[in-house]
VOVEXPA-893435 format. One record per residue: x, y, z of N, C-alpha, C in turn; residue number from 1. Coordinates in nm, 2 decimals. Layout:
n_u n_v n_w ca_u ca_v ca_w c_u c_v c_w i
X Y Z X Y Z X Y Z NUM
...
//
This chain:
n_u n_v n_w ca_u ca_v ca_w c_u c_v c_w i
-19.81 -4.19 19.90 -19.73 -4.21 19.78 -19.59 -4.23 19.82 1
-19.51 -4.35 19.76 -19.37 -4.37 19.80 -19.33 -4.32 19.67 2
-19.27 -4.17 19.69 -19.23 -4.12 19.58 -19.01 -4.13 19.55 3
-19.01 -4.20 19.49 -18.82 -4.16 19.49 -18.78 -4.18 19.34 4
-18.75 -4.03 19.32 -18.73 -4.00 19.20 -18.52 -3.99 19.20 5
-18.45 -4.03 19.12 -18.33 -4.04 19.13 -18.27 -3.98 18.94 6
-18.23 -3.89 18.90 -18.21 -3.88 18.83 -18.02 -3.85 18.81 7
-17.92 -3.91 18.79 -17.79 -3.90 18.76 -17.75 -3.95 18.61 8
-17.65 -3.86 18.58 -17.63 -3.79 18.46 -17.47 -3.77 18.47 9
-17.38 -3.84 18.37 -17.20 -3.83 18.39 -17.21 -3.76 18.50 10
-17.26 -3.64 18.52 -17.17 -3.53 18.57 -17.17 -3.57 18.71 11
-17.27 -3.67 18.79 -17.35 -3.68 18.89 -17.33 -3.81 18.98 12
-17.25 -3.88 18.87 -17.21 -4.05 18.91 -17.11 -4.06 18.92 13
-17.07 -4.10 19.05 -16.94 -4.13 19.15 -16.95 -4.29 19.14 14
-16.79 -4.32 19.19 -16.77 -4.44 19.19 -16.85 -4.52 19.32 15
-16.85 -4.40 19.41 -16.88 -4.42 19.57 -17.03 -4.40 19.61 16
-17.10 -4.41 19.47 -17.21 -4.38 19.51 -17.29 -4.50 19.56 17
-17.26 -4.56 19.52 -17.32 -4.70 19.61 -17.31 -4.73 19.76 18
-17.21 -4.65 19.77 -17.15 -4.67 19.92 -17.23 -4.56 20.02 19
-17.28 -4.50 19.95 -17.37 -4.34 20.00 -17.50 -4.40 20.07 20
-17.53 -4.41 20.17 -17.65 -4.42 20.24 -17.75 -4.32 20.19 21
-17.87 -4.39 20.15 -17.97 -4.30 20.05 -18.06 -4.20 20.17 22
-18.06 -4.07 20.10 -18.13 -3.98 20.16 -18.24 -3.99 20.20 23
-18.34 -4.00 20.32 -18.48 -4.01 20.31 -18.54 -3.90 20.27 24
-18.66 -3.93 20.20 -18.74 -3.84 20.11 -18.89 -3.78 20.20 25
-18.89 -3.64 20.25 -18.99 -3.62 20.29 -19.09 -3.61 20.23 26
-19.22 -3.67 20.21 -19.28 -3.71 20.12 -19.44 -3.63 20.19 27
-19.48 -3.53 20.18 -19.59 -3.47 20.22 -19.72 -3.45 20.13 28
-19.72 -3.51 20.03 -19.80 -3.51 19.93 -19.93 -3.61 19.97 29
-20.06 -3.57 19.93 -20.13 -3.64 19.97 -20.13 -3.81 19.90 30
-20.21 -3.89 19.98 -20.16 -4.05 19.95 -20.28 -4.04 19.80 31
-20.17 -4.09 19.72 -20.25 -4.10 19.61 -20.26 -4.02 19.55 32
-20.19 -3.93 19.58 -20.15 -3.79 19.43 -20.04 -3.82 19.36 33
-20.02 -3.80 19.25 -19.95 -3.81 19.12 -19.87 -3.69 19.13 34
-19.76 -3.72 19.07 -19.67 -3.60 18.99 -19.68 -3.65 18.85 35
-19.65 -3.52 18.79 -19.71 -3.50 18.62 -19.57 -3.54 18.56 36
-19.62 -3.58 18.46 -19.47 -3.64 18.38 -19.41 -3.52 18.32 37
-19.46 -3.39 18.32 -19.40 -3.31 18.32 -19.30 -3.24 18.40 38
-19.32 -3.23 18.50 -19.21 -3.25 18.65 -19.13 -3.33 18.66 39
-19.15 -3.46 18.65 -19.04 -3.56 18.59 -18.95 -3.48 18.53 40
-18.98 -3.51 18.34 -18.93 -3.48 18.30 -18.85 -3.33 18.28 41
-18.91 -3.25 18.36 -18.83 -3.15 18.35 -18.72 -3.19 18.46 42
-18.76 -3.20 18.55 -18.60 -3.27 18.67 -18.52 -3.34 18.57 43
-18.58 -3.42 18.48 -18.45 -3.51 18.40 -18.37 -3.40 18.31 44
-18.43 -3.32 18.25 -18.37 -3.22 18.19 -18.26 -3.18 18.25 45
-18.34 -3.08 18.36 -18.27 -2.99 18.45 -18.13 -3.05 18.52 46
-18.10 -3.15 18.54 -18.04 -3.26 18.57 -17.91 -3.30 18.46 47
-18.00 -3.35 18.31 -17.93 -3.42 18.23 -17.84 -3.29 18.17 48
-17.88 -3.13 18.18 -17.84 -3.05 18.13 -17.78 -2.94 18.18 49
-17.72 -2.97 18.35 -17.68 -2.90 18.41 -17.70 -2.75 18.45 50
-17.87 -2.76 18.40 -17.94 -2.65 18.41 -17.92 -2.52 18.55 51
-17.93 -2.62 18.63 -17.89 -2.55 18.74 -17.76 -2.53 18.81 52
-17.67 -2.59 18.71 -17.55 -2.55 18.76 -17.49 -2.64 18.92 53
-17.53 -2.73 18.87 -17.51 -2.77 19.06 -17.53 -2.75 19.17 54
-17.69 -2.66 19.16 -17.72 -2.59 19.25 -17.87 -2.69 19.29 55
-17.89 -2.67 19.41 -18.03 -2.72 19.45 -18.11 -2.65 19.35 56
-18.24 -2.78 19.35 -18.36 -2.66 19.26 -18.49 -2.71 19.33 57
-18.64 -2.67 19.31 -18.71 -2.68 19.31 -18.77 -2.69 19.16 58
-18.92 -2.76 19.18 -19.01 -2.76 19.06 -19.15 -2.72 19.14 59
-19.22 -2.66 19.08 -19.32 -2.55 19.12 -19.43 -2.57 19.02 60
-19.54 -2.67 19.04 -19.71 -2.70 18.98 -19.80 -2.62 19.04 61
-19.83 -2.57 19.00 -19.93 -2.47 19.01 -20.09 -2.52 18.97 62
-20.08 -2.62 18.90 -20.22 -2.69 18.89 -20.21 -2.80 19.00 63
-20.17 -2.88 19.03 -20.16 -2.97 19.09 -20.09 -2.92 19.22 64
-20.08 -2.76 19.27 -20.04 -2.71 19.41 -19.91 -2.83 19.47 65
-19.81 -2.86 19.39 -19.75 -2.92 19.45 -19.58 -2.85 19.42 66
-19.52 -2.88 19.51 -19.36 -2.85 19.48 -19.26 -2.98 19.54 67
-19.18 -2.99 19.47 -19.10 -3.08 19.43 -18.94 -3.04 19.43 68
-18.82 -3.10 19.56 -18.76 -3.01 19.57 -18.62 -3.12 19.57 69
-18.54 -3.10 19.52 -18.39 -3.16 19.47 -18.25 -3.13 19.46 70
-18.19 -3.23 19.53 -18.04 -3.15 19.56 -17.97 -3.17 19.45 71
-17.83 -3.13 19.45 -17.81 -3.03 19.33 -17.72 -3.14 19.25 72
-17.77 -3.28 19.30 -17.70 -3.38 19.26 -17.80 -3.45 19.17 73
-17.93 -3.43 19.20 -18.08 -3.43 19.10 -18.14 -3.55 19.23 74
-18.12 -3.52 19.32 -18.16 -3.64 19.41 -18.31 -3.58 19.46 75
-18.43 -3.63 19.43 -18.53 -3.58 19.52 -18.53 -3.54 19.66 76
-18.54 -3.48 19.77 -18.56 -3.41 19.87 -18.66 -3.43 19.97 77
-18.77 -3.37 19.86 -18.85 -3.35 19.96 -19.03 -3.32 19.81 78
-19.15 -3.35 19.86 -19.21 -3.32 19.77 -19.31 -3.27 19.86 79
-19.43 -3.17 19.84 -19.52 -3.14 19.93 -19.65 -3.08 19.85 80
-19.76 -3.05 19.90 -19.84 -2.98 19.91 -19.79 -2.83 19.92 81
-19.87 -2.72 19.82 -19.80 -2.63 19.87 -19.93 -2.50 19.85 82
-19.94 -2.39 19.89 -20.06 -2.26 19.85 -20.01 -2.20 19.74 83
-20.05 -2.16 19.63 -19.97 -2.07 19.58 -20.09 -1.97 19.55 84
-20.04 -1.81 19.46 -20.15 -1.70 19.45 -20.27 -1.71 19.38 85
-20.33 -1.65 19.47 -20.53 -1.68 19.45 -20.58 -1.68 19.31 86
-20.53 -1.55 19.22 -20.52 -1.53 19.10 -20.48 -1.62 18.96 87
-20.53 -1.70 18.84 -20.46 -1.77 18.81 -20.42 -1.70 18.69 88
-20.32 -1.71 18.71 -20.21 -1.64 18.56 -20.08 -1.64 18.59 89
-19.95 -1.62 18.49 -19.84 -1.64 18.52 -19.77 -1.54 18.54 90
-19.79 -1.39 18.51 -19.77 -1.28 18.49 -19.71 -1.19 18.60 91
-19.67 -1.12 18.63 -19.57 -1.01 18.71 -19.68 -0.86 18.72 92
-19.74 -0.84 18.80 -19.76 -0.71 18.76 -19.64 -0.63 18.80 93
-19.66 -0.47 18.66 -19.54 -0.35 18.69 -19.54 -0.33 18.85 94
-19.45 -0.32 18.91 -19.41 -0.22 19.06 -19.49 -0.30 19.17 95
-19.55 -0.44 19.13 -19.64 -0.49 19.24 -19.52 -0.51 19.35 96
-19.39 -0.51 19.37 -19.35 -0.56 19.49 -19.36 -0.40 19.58 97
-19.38 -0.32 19.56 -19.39 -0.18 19.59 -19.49 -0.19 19.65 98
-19.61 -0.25 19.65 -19.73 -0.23 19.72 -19.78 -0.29 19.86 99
-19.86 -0.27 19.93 -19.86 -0.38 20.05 -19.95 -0.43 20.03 100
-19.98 -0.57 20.09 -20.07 -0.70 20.05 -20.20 -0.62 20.01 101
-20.28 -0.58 20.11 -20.38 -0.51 20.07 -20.40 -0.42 19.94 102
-20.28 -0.34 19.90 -20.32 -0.22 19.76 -20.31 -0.34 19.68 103
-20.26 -0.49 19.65 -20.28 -0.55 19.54 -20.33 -0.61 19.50 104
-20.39 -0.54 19.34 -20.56 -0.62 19.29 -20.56 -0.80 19.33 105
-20.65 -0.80 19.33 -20.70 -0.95 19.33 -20.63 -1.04 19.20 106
-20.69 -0.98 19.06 -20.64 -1.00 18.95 -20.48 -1.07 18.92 107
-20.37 -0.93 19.04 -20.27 -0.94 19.01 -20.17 -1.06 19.12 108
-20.28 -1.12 19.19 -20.19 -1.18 19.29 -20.20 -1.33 19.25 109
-20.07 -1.29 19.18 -20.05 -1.42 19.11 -19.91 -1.48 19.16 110
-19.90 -1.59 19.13 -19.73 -1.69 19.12 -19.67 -1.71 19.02 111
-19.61 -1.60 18.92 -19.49 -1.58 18.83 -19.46 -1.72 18.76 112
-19.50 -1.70 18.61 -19.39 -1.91 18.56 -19.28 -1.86 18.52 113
-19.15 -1.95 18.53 -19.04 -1.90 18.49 -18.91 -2.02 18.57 114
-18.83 -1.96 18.50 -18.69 -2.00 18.56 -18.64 -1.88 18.67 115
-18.60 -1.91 18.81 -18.58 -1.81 18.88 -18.47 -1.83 18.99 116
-18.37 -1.76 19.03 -18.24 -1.78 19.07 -18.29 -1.71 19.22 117
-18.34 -1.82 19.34 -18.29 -1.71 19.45 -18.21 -1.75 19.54 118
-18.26 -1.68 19.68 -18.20 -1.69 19.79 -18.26 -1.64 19.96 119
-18.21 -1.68 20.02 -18.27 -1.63 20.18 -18.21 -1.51 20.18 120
-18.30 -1.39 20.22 -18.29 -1.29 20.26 -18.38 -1.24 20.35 121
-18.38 -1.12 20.41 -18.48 -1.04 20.55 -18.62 -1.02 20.42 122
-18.72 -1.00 20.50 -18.78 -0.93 20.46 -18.89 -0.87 20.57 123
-18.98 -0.75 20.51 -19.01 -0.63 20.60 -19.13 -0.69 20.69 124
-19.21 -0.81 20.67 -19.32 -0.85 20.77 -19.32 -0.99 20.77 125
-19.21 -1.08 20.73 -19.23 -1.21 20.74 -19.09 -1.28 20.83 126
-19.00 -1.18 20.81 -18.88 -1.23 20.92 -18.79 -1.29 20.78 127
-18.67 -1.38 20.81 -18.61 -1.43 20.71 -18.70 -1.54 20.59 128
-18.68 -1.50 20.47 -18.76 -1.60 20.42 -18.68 -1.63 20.28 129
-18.70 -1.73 20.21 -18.62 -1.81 20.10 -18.70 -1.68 19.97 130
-18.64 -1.58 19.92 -18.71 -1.51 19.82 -18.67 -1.64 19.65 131
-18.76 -1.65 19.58 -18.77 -1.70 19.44 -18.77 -1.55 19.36 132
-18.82 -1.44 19.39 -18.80 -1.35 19.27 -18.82 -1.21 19.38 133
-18.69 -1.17 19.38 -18.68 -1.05 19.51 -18.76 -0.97 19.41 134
-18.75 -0.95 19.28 -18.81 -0.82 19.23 -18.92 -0.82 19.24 135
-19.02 -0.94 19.23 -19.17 -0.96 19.22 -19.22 -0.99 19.32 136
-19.11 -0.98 19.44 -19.13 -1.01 19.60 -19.23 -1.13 19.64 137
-19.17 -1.24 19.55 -19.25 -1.36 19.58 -19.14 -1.45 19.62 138
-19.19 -1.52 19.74 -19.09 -1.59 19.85 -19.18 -1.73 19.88 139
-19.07 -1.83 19.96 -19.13 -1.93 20.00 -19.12 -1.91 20.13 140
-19.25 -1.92 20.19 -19.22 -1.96 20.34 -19.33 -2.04 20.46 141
-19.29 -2.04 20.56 -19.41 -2.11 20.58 -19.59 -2.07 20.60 142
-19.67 -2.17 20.62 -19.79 -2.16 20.55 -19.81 -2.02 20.68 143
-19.90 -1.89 20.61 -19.92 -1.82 20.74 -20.05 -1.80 20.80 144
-20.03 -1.79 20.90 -20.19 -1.79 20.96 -20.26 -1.69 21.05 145
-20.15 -1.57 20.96 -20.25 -1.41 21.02 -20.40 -1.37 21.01 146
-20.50 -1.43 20.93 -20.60 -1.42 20.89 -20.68 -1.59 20.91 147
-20.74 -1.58 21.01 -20.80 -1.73 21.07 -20.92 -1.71 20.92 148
-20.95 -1.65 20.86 -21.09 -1.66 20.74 -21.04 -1.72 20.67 149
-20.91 -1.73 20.63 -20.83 -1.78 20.50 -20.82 -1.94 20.49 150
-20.80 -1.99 20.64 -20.78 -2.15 20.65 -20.70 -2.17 20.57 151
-20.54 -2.15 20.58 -20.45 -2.18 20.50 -20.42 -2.27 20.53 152
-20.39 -2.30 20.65 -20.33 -2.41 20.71 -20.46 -2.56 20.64 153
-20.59 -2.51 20.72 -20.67 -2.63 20.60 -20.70 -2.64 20.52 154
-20.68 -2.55 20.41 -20.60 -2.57 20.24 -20.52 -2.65 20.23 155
-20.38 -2.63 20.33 -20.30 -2.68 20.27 -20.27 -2.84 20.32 156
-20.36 -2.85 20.41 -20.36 -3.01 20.46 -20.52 -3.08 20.38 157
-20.60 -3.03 20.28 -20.65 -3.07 20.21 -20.63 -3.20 20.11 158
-20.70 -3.31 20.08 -20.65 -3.38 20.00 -20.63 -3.37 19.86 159
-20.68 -3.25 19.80 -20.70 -3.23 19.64 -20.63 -3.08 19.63 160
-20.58 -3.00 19.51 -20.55 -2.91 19.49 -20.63 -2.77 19.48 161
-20.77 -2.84 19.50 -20.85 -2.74 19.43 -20.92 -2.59 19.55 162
-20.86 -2.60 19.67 -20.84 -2.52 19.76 -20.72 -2.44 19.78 163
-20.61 -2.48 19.70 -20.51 -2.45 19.73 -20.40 -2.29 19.68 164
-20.52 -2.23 19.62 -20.53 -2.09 19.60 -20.56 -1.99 19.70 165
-20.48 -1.92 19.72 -20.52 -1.79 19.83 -20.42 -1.73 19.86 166
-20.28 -1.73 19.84 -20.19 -1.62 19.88 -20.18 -1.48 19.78 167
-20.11 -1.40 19.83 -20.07 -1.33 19.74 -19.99 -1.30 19.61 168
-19.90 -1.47 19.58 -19.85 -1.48 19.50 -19.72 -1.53 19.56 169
-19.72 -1.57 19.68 -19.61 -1.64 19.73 -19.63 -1.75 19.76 170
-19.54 -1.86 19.80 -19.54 -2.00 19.80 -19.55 -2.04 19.97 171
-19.66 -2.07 20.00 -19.69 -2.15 20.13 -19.64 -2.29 20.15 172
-19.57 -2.36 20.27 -19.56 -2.49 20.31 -19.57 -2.48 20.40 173
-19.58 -2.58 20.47 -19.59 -2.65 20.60 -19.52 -2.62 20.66 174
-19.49 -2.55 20.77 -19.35 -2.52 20.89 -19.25 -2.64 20.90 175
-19.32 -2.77 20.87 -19.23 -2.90 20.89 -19.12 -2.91 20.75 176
-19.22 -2.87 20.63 -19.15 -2.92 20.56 -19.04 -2.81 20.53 177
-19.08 -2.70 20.59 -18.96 -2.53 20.54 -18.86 -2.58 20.67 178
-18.88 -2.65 20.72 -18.75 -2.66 20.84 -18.69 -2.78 20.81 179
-18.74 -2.88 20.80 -18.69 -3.01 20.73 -18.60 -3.06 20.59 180
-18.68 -2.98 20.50 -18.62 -2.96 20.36 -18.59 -2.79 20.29 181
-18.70 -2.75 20.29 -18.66 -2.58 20.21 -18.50 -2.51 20.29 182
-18.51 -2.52 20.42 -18.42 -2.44 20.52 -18.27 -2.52 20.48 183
-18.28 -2.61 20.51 -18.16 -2.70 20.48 -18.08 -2.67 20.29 184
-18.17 -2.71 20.26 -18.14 -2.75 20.09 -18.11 -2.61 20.02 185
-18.19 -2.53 20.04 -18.11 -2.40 19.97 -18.07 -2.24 20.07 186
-17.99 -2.31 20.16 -17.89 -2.23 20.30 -17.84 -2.16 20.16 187
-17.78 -2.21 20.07 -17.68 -2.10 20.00 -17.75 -2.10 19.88 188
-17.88 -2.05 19.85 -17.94 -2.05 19.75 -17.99 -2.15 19.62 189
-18.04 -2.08 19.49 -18.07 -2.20 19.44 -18.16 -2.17 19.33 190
-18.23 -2.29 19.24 -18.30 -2.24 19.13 -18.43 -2.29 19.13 191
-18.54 -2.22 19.07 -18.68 -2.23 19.11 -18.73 -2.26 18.97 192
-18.78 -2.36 18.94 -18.91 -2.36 18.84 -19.02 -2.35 18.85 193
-19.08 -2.24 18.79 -19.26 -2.28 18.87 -19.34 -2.26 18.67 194
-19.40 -2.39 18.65 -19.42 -2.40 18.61 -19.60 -2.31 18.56 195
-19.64 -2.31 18.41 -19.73 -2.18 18.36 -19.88 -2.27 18.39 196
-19.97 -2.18 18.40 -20.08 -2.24 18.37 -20.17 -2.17 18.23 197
-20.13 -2.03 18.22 -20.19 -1.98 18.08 -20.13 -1.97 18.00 198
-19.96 -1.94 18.00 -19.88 -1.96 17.90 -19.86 -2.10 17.89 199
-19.79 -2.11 17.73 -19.74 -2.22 17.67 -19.63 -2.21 17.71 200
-19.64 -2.37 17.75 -19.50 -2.40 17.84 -19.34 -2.43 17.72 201
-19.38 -2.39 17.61 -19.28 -2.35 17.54 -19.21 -2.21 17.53 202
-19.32 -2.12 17.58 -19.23 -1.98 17.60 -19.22 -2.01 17.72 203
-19.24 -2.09 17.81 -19.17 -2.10 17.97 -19.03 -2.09 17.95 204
-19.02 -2.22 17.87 -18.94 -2.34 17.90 -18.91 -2.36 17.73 205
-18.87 -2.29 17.67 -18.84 -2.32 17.55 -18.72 -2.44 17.48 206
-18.63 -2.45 17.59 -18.52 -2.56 17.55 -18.54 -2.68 17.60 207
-18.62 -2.66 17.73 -18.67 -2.81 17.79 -18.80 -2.84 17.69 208
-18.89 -2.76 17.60 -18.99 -2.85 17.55 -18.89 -2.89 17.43 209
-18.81 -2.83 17.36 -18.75 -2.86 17.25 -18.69 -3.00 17.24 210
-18.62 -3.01 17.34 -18.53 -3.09 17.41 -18.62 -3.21 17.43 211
-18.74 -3.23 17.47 -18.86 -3.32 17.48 -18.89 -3.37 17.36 212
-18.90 -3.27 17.27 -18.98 -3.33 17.14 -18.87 -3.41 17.09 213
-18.78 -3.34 17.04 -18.63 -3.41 17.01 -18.65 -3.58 17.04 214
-18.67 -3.57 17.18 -18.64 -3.72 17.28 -18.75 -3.80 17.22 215
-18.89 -3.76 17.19 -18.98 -3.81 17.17 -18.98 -3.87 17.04 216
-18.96 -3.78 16.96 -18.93 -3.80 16.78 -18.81 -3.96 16.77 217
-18.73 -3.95 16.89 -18.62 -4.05 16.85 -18.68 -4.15 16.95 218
-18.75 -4.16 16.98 -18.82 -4.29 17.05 -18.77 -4.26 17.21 219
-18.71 -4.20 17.24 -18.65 -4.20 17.40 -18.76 -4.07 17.52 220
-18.72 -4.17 17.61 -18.74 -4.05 17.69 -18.65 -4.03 17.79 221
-18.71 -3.90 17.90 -18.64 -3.93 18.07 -18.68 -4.07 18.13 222
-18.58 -4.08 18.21 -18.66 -4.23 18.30 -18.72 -4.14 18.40 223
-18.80 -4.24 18.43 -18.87 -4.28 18.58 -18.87 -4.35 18.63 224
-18.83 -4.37 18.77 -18.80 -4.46 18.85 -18.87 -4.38 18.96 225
//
């Protein structure tokens, strides 16, 4: 897939931007996988509404196991394949960062939906890693491969999403693409979308669906390019 998504917004358009040699886009998604026009559009949002503050973001599919990642100018990055937790729901269990992989139900090893502010920090068995929610101790990092039963690694080089369940609720990628794009893009942190699978993505995301219907009612949308 030749994916280049470019989204600029007043805040974002320079006179010199033409003069900018365009970023290449690491494109790890399998050939012929789609992004949802929801991902789109929420980048155009997040983007058109300075949601992130100027900060790098990610967007996080959880049906479609893919993440989608953007510098803080709305320029696409990088897009990938990615594991997320075995469990499908959106939910936090109480005190689960407290436990070790093993005490945590099956039930509860889930990947959190939400808006989420992190950053690189240590942690106690994976070395440095990009945390998305230090409280719910769910991080991105690369795919791991302490348990050869799991075949994460051939999950995650799978063509379809539908293998792509099995962590504990953290975000797996590729070693290439966490050194290529994740490592680089959010060094000084950054903001996380990971979108719901049993919630209504109106209590996700309540201003970006609002904000949609609005667009839709008046005939407009985000572009796509």
């Amino acid at each position: 897939m030749a994916l280049v998504l470019v989204f600029a917004g007043p805040a974002q358009a320079h006179a010199d931007d033409a003069a900018t040699p365009p970023v290449a886009v690491i494109d790890e998604l399998p050939e012929g996988q789609e992004v949802s026009d929801t991902v789109i559009e929420l980048a155009g949002w997040v983007v058109a509404t300075r949601d992130s503050e100027g900060y790098p973001f990610a967007i996080m599919d959880k049906a479609a196991a893919q993440i989608l990642v953007f510098s803080g100018d709305g320029r696409l990055r990088g897009a990938a394949p990615a594991l997320f937790g075995s469990a499908v729901g959106d939910h936090t269990a109480p005190g689960i960062a407290g436990l070790a992989l093993r005490e945590i139900p099956g039930r509860d090893r889930t990947t959190p939906a939400g808006r989420f502010i992190g950053g690189f920090g240590p942690s106690l068995d994976a070395g440095r890693v990009l945390w998305v929610d230090y409280d719910s101790a769910v991080s991105i990092h690369p795919v791991a491969t302490g348990v050869p039963a799991e075949k994460r690694v051939e999950r995650l080089a799978s063509p379809t999403p539908d293998d792509n369940r099995i962590t504990h609720g953290c975000i797996n990628v590729s070693p290439t693409f966490y050194e290529r794009v994740i490592t680089p893009i959010f060094e000084r942190g950054g903001v996380f979308y990971i979108l719901p699978e049993t919630r209504p993505l109106a209590e996700v995301f309540p201003e970006f669906v609002q904000n949609r219907e609005t667009a839709r009612r008046n005939g407009t949308r985000s572009a796509r390019r």
